[in-house]
C-alpha positions as CSV (number, residue, x, y, z in Angstrom):
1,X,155.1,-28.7,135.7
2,X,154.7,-29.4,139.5
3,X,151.2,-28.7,140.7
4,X,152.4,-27.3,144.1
5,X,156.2,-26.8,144.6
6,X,157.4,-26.5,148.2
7,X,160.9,-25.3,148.6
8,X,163.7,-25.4,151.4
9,X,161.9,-26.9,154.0
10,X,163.0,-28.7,156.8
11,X,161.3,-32.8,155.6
12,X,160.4,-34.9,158.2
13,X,159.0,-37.7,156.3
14,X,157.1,-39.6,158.9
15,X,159.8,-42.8,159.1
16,X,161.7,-41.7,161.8
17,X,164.4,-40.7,159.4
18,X,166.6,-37.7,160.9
19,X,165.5,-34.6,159.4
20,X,166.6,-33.1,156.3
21,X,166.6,-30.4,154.3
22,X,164.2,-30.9,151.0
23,X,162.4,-29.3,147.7
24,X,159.0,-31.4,147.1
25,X,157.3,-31.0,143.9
26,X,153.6,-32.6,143.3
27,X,151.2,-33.2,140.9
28,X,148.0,-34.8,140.6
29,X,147.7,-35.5,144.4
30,X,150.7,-36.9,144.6
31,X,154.6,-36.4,145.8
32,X,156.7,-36.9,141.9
33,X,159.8,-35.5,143.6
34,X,162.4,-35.0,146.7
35,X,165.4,-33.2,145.8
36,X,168.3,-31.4,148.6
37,X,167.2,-28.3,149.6
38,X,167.1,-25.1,146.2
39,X,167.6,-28.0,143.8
40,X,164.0,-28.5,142.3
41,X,164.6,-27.1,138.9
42,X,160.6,-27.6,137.1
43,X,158.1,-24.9,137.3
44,X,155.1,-24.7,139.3
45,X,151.8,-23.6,139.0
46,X,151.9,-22.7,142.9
47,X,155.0,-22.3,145.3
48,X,155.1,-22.3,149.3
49,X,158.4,-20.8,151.0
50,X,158.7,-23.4,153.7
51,X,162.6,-21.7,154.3
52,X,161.5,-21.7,158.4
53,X,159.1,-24.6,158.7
54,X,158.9,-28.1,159.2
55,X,156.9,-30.2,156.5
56,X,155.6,-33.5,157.5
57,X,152.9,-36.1,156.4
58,X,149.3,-35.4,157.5
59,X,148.3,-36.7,160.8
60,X,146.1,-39.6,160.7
61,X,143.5,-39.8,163.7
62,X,142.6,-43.4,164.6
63,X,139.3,-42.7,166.5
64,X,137.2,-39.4,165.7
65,X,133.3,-39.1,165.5
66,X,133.0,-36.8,162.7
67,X,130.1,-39.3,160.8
68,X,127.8,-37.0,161.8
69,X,129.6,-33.7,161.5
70,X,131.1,-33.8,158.3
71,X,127.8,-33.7,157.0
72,X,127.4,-30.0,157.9
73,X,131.0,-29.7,158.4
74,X,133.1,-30.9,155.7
75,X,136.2,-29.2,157.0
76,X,136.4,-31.6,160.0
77,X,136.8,-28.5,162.5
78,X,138.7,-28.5,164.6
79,X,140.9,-31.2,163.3
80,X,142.2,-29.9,160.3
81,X,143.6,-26.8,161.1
82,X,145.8,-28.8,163.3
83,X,147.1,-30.8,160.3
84,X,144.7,-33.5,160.5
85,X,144.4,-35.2,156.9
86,X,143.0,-38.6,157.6
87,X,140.5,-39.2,160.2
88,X,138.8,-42.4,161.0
89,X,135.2,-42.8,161.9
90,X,132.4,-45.3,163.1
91,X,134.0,-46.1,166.0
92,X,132.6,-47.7,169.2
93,X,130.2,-49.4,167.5
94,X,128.4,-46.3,166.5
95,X,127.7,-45.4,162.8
96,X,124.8,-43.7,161.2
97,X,124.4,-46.8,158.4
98,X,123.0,-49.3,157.7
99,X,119.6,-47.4,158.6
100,X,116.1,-47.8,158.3
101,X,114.1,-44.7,158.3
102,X,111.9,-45.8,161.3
103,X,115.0,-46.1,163.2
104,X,116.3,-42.5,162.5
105,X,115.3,-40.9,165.9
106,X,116.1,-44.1,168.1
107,X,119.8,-43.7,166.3
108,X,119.7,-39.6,167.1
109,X,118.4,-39.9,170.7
110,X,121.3,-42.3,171.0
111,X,123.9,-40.7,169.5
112,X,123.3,-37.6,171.5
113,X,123.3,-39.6,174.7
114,X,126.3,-41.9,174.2
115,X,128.5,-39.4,172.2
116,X,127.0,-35.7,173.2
117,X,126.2,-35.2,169.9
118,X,123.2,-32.1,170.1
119,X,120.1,-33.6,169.2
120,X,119.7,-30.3,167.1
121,X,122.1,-30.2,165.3
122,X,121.5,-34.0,164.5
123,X,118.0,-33.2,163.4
124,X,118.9,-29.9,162.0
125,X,122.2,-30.7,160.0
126,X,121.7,-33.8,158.5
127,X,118.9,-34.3,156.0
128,X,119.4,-38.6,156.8
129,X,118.6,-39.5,153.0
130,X,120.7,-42.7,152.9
131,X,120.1,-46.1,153.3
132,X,122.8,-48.3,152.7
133,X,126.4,-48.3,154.1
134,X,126.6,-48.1,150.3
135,X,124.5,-44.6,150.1
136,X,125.8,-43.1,153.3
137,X,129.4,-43.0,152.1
138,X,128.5,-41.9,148.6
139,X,127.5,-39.1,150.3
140,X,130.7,-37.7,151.0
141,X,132.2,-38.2,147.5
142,X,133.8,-34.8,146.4
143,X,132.2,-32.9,149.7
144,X,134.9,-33.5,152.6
145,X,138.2,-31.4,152.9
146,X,139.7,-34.1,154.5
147,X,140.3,-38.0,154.0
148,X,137.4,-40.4,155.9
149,X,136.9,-43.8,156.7
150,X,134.5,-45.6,158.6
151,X,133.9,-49.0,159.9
152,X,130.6,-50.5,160.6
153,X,129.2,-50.2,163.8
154,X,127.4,-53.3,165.7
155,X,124.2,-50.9,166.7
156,X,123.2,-49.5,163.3
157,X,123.6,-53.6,162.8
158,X,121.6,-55.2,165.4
159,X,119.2,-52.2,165.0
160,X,119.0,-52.7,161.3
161,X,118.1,-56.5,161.5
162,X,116.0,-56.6,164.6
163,X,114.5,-53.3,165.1
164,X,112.8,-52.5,168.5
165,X,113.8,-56.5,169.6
166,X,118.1,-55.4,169.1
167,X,117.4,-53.9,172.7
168,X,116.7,-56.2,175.3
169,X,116.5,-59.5,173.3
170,X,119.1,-62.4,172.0
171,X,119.6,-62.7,168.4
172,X,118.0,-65.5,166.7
173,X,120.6,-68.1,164.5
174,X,118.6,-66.7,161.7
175,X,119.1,-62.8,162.8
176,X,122.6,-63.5,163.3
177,X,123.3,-64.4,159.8
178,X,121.3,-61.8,158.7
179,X,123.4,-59.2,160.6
180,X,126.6,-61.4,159.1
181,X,125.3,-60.8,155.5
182,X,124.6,-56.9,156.1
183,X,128.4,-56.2,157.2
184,X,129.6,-58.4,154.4
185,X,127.3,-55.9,152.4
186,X,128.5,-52.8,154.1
187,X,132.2,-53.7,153.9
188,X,132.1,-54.5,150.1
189,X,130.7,-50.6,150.1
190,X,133.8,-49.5,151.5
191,X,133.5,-50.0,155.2
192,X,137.0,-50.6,157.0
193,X,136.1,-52.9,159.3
194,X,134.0,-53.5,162.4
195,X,133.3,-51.8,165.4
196,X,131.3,-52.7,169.2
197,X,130.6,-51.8,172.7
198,X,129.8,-53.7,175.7
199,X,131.0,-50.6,177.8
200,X,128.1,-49.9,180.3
201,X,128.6,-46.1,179.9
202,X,126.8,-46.9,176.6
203,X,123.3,-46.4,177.0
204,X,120.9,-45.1,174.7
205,X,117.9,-42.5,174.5
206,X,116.1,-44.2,176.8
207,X,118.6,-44.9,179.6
208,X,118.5,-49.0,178.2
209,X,121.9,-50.3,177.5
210,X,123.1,-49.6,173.8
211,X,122.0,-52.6,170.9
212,X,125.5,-53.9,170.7
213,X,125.8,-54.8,174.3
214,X,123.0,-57.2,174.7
215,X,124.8,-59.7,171.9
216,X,126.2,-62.5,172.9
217,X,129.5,-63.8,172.7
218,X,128.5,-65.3,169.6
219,X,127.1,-63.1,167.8
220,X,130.1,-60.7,168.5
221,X,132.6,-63.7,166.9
222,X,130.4,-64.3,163.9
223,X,130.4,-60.6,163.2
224,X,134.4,-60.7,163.6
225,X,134.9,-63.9,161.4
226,X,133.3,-62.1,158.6
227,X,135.7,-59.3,158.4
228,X,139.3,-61.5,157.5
229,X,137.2,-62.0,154.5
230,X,137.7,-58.8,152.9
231,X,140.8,-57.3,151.9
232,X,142.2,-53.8,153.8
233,X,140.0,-54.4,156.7
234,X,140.1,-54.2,160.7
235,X,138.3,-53.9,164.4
236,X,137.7,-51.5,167.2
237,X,136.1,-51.9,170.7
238,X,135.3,-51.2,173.6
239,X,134.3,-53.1,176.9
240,X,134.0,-52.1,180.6
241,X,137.8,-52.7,181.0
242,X,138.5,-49.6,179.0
243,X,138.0,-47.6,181.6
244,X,140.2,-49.3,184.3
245,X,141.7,-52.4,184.0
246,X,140.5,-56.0,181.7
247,X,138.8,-58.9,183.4
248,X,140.2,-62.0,182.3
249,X,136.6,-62.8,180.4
250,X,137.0,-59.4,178.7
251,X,140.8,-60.1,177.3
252,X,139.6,-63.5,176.7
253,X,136.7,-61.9,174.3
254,X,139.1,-59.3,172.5
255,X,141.5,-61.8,171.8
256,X,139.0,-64.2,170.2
257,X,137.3,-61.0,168.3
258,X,141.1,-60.5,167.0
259,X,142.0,-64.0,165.9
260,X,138.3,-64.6,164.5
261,X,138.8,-61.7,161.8
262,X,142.6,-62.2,161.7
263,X,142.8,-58.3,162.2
264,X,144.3,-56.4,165.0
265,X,141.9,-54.7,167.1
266,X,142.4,-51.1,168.6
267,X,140.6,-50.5,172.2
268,X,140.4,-46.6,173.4
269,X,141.5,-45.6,175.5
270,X,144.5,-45.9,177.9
271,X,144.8,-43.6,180.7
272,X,148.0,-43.4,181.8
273,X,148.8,-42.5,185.7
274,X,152.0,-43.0,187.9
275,X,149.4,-43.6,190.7
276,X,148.1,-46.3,189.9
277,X,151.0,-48.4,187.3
278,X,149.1,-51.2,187.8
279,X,146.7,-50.4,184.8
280,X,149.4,-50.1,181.9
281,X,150.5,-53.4,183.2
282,X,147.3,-55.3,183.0
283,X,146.2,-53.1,180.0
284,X,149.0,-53.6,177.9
285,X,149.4,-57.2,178.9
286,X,146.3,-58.3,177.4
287,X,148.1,-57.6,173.8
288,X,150.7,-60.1,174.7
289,X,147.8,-62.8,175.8
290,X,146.4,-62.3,172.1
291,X,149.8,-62.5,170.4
292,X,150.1,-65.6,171.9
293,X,146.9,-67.1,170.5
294,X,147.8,-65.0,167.0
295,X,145.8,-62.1,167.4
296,X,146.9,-58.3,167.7
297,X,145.3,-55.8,170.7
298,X,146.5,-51.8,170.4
299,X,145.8,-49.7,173.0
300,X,144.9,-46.4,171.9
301,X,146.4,-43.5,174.4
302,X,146.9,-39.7,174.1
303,X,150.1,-37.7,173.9
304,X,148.2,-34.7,176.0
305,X,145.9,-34.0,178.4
306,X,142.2,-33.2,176.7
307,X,140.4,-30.3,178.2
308,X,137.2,-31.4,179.5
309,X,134.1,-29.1,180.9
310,X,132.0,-30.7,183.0
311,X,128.3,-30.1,184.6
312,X,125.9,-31.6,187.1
313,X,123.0,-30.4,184.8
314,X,124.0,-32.0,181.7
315,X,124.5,-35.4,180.9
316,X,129.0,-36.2,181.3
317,X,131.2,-38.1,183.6
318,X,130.2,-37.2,186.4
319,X,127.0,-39.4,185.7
320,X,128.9,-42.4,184.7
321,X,130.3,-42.8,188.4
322,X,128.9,-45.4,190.4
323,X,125.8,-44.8,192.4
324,X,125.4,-41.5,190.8
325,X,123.2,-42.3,188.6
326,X,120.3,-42.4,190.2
327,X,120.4,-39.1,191.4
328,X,121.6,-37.3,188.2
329,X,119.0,-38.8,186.2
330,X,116.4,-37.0,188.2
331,X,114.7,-34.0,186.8
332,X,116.5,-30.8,188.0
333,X,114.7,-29.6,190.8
334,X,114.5,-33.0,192.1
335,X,118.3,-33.7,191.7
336,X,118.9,-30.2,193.4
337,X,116.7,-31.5,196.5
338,X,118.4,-34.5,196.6
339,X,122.4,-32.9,196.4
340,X,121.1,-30.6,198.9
341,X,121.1,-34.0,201.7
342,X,123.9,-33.7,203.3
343,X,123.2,-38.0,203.7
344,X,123.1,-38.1,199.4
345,X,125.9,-35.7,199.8
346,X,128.1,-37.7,201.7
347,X,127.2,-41.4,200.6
348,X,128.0,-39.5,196.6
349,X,131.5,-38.5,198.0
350,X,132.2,-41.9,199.3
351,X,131.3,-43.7,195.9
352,X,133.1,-41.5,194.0
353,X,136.2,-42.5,195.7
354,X,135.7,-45.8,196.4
355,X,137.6,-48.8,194.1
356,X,134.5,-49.2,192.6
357,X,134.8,-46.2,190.7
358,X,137.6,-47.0,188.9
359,X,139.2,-44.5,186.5
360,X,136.6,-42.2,187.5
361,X,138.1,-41.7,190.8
362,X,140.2,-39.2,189.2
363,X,136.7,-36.7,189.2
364,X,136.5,-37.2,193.0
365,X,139.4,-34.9,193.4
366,X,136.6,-31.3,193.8
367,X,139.1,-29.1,195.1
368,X,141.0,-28.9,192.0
369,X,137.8,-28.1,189.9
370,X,138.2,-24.6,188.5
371,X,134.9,-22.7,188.7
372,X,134.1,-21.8,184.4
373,X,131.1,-20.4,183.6
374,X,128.0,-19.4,186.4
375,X,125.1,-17.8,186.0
376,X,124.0,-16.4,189.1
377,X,124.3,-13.2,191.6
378,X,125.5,-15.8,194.2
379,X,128.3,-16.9,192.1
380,X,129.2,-13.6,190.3
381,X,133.6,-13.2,190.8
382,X,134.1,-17.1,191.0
383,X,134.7,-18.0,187.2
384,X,138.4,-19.1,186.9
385,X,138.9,-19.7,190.6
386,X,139.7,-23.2,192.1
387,X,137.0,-24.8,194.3
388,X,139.8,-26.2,197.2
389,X,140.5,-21.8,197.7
390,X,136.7,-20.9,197.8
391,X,136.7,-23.8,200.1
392,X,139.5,-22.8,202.5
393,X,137.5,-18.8,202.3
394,X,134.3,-20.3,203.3
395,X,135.8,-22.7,206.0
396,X,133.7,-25.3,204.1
397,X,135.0,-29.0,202.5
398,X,134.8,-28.9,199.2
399,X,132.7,-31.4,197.8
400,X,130.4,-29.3,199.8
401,X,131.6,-26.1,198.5
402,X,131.4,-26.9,195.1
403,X,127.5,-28.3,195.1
404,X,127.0,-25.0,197.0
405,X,128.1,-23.3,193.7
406,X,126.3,-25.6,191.1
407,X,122.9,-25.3,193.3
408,X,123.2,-21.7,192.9
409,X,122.9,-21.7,189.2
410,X,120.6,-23.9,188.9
411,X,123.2,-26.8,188.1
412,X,124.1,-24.7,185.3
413,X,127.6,-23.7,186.0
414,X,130.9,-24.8,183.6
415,X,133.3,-26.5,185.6
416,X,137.0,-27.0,184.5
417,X,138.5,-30.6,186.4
418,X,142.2,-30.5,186.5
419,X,144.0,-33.6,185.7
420,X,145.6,-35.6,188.9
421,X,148.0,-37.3,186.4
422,X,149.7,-34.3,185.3
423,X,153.1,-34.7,187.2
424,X,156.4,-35.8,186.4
425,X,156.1,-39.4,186.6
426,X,153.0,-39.9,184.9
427,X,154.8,-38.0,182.0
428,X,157.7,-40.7,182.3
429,X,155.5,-43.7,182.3
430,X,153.4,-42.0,179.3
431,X,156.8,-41.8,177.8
432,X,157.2,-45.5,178.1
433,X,153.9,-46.4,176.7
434,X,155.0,-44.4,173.5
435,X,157.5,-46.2,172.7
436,X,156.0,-49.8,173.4
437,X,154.3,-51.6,169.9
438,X,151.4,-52.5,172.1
439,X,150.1,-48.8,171.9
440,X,149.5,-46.5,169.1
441,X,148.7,-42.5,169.5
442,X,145.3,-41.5,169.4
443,X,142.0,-41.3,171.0
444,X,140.8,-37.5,170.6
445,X,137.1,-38.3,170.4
446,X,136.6,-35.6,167.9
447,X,133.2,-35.1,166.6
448,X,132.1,-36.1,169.9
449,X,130.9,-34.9,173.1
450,X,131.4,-31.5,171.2
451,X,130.5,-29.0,174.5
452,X,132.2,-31.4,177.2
453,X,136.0,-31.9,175.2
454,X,137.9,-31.1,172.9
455,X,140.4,-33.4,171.9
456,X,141.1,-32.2,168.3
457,X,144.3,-30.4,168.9
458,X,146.2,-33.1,170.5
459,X,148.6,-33.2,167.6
460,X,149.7,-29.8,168.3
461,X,149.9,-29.8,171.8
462,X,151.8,-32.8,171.2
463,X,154.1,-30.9,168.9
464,X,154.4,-27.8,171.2
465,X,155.6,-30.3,174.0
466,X,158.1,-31.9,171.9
467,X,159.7,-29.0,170.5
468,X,159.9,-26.7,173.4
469,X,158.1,-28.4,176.3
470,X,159.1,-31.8,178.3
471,X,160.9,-33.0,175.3
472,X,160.0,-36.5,175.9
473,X,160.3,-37.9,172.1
474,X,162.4,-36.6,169.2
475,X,161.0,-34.3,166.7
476,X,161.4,-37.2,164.3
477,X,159.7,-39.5,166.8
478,X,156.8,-37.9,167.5
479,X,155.9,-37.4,163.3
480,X,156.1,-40.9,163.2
481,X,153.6,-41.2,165.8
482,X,150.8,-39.5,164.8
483,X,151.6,-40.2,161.0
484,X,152.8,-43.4,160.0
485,X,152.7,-45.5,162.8
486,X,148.3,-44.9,162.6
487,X,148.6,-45.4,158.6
488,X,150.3,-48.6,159.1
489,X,147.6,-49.6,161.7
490,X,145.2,-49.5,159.1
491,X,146.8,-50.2,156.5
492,X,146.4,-47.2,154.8
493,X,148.0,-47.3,151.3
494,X,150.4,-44.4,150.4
495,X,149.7,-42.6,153.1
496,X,151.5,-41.4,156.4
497,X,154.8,-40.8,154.9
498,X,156.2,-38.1,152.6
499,X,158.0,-40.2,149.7
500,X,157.9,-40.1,145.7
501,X,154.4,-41.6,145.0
502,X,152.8,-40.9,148.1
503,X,149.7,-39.0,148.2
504,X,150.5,-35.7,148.7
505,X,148.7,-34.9,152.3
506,X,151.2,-32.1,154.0
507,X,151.3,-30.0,156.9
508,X,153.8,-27.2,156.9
509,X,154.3,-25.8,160.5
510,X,156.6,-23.6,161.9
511,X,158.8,-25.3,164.8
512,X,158.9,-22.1,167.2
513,X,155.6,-21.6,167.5
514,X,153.2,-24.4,166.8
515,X,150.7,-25.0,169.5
516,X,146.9,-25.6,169.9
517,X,144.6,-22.0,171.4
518,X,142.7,-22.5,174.7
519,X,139.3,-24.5,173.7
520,X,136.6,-21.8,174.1
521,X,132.6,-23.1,173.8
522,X,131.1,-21.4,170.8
523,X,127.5,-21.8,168.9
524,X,128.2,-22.5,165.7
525,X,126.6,-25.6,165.0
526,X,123.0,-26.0,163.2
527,X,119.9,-25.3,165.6
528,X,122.0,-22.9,167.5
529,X,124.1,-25.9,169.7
530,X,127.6,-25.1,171.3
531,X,130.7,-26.7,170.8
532,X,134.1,-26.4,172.5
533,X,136.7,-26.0,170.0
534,X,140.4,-24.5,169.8
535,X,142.5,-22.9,167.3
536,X,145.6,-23.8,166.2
537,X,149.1,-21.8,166.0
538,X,151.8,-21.7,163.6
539,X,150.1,-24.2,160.8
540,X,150.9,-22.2,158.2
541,X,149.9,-24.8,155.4
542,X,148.1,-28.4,155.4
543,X,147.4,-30.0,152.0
544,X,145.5,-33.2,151.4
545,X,145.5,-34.6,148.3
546,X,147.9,-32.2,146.8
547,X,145.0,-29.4,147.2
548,X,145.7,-26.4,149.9
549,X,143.0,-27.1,152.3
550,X,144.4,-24.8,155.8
551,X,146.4,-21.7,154.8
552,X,147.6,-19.8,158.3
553,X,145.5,-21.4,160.5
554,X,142.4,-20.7,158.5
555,X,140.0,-23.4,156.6
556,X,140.3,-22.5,152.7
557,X,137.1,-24.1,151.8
558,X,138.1,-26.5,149.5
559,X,137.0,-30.3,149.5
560,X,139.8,-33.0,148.1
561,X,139.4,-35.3,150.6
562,X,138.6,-39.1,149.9
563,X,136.4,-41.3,151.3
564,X,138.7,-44.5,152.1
565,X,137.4,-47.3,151.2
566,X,138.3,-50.7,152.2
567,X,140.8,-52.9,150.3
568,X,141.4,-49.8,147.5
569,X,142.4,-48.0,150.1
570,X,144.1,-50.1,152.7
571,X,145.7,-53.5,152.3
572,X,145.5,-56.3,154.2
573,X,147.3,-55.6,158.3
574,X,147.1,-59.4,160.1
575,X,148.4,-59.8,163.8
């Protein structure tokens, strides 16, 4: 007898293989049979009517942040309702293990600075009663509705080894090997890999540059060369060049990183524009500079566009951009004296669009802000109105326009930046990148900066644009993306694909209507914190591990997820 039985559905199996019309019976987690369409002849002790929908594998996220949240949110909201059955954490060089408990509120303050994780609901949600890589992932064990791995991040490291001295100080010889014998450690507990920054928008609590980014080149290759010595492992990073374009140094470093552990690395993320081709160029040229010295870069890029609040009262972008930061960082009423000088006004214009800015040139464009939330008389009959037509009202510009509005709530209004790279030929080149082995889906974020983004429901958007939007991929195609293709990545064993023996993680999803709700900030996390998340529509039925865990678009509360752990888990990927 078949645990679950799903009949006549339309199978898209994750290959790439044309569609087709399929019965699929399972039992004990697992897919035991594909027959044609009505032909499944065993009982089962459940049955789904997939007649009108499409079944696929889960999707597999390569980069979320849920470490900390699936410890008060085993569900991984919002990801699984939008047939997210794998997601991969400990990214960036961020975990919450190794840690010593005098390090707890150095890692909270920095977690809530780098990723805009609430310090509340960090202190609140989490009662932080591990130790070991070991202990922290034991924690999950029968407790998550969806599958987790994590690799081990460089600051939890570094902190670990060298306490207050990880910031600001070199590592000894001796400190290095220490750090060498704690991922060895932490790996044999089931971590996938390893994971760093050297990005300087990583800074922690304190405004001092994150532990991982004062190691030397060194340290960063010992680290790597201990990770080819374990089975099912890989690496992740990121480096200034992220957010723009790779110095030669930086594609130098990732390629060594790569061909130290003999793993690929991924690197998140690439932003694709038609204005500036230049950067998918350099970006993706960097993987062919470590293919020729036998390692493996992927560039991590998303299929959508990410809806993204923003604020000049709380910490986001708009405080990464050059010579900004000195004038954010201020206390409220002093920033707001300061953006009131039309000098500070003008000289922050100008470095916002200068070359210097980089990628974040793209937030200089103020007249396509849309006015979200505001808080004040002044502003009342603005929300939902673009800043460039209160501008052209007011006979005002609009960078000036728009600090007119923040001032007048107290820096406190939402604001809604609309994409420049939106158009037709951005969508092309994004096309391109798909379909180039350099690149791999992904990048959502989720679990992070949880009331800035919300970057959960990219697989559905992605869907919803493939099936009745610009059409850029195949049905087919785009499954494979955000299934197998990630699996494979990380060598995830019997997962990403819908075959006899497979695990049995399923989304069922019907093909007319499957989309992602507008993201809408709600406070339902513990001490009372916001979040911005987003419904799904038309995921009628996601199963991981054989066990219903989304039934019409709604959580069902149970928890079959595994924790992956490296080498039972995942085999071996080399460059």
């Amino acid at each position: 007898m078949f645990d679950v039985l799903i009949r006549n559905a339309t199978l898209v199996d994750g290959t790439g293989a044309p569609a087709r019309r399929a019965d699929i019976g399972v039992r004990d987690g697992r897919v035991v049979a594909i027959t044609e369409a009505g032909q499944a002849d065993e009982s089962a002790t459940s049955t789904i009517d997939a007649t009108d929908l499409v079944v696929t594998p889960g999707f597999v996220d390569p980069h979320t942040h849920y470490d900390a949240q699936l410890r008060w949110d085993p569900y991984a909201t919002p990801s699984n309702v939008h047939g997210v059955t794998t997601v991969i954490g400990g990214n960036c060089g961020f975990t919450l293990a190794p840690i010593k408990a005098e390090h707890a509120d150095y890692t909270r303050t920095m977690m809530a600075k780098v990723e805009g994780m609430p310090l509340a609901a960090l202190e609140h949600g989490i009662e932080w009663d591990w130790h070991t890589f070991a202990e922290y992932l034991d924690g999950f064990e029968g407790r998550i509705g969806v599958n987790a791995g994590f690799l081990v991040g460089h600051c939890a490291i570094r902190r670990y080894v060298m306490g207050e001295d990880s910031v600001g100080s070199d590592a000894t010889p001796d400190q290095i090997d220490a750090m060498v014998r704690l991922l060895h450690e932490s790996i044999e507990a089931g971590g996938l890999g390893f994971s760093t920054t050297r990005a300087r928008t990583h800074s922690d609590g304190t405004g001092q540059p994150v532990p991982s980014r004062w190691a030397t080149r060194d340290e960063v290759l010992a680290l790597c060369s201990a990770v080819r010595d374990h089975e099912g492992t890989t690496l992740e990073a990121i480096v200034d060049g992220c957010l723009d374009m790779f110095s030669d140094d930086e594609v130098d470093l990732l390629t060594q990183m790569s061909v130290a552990a003999d793993r690929p690395l991924n690197w998140n993320v690439l932003t694709v524009d038609s204005k500036v081709p230049e950067r998918v160029t350099r970006q993706l040229g960097a993987g062919d500079t470590a293919a020729a010295a036998g390692g493996r870069l992927v560039a991590l890029t998303m299929p959508s566009l990410v809806p993204m609040n923003m604020s000049f009262g709380t910490y986001c972008a708009l405080f990464m951009m050059p010579g900004w930061g000195d004038v954010m960082s201020l206390p409220v009423p002093e920033r707001i004296e300061k953006l009131k000088d039309p000098a500070v006004r003008a000289e922050l214009n100008e470095r916002a669009r200068s070359k210097d800015a980089g990628v974040f040139r793209r937030l200089a464009s103020w007249g396509a802000y849309v006015i979200g939330d505001t808080f004040s008389a002044a502003n009342e009959g603005l929300k939902e109105r673009r800043v460039d037509d209160i501008a052209r009202e007011r006979g005002a510009e609009t960078f000036d326009t728009l600090l007119d509005i923040v001032i007048n709530d107290n820096l406190r209004t939402i604001l809604w930046p609309i994409p420049s790279d939106g158009d037709d030929a951005s969508w092309k080149l994004r096309a391109d990148v798909w379909n180039d082995p350099r690149a791999l889906l992904g990048g959502s974020d989720a679990g992070a900066h949880l009331d800035r983004m919300c970057g959960a429901p990219y697989t559905t958007r992605f869907l919803a644009d493939t099936l009745r939007g610009r059409k850029l991929v195949t049905l087919e195609r785009a499954v494979h993306l955000i299934t197998q293709a990630p699996a494979e990545l990380f060598g995830l064993r019997d997962r990403g694909v819908v075959r006899e023996g497979a695990w049995a993680d399923l989304v069922a999803f019907d093909p007319l209507t499957v989309a992602a709700e507008h993201a809408t900030l709600v406070e339902d996390l513990p001490g009372g914190s916001a979040r911005l998340t987003a419904g799904s529509v038309g995921v009628e039925h996601v199963l991981v591990n054989g066990v219903e865990i989304v039934r019409a678009g709604a959580t069902t509360g149970a928890t079959p997820g595994a924790v992956l752990r490296a080498g039972r888990d995942t085999r071996t990927v080399r460059p």
